[in-house]
N, C-alpha and C positions, 0 to 999 in steps of 0.2 A: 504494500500500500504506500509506503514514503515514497519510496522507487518513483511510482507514477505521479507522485506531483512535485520529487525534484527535492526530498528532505531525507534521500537516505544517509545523509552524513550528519544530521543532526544528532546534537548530545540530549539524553532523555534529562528530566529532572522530576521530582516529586509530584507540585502541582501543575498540573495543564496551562493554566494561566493564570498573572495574577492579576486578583480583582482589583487592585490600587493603581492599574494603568489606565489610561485615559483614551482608548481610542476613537481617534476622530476620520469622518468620511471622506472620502477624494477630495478634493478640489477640481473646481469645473478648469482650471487648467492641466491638471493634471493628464499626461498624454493615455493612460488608460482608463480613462471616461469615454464610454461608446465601443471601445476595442473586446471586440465578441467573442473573441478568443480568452482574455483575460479573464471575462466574466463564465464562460464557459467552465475553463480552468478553478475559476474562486469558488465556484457551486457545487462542480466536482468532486471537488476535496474535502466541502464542507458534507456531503451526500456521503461520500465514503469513511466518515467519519459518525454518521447517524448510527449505522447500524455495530458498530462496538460499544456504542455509549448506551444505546438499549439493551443490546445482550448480555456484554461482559465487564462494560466501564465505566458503568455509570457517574463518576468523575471526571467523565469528559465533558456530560451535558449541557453546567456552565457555561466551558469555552465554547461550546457548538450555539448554544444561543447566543451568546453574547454576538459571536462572529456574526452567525446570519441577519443579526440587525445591520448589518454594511452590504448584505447582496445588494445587488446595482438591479 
């Protein structure tokens, strides 16, 4: 699963994500606004990450909502 969206070198850590970060949405200048591949990709990974957090990981759930409040 990393493999396919380009995070197989990442180092794991305890929690998913932390809740004290603040993230904020593109910017209408930003060059991946409208780029359908990107958002393709963002959904992707956010989808392939639904069905571990129901099954087995439930600890991911958090970061999987949090994320999807930025689908485009």
């Amino acid at each position: 699963m990393l493999e396919s969206v380009g995070m197989s070198n990442c180092n794991p850590i305890v929690t998913p994500i932390d809740p004290n970060v603040k993230l904020m949405p593109l910017t209408n200048s930003d060059p991946r606004i409208g780029d359908v591949k990107f958002q393709r990709d963002y959904l992707s990974g956010l989808g392939k990450l639904i069905y571990p957090a129901v099954t087995t990981r439930p600890d991911l759930t958090y970061a999987i909502q949090h994320l999807s409040q930025f689908s485009i």
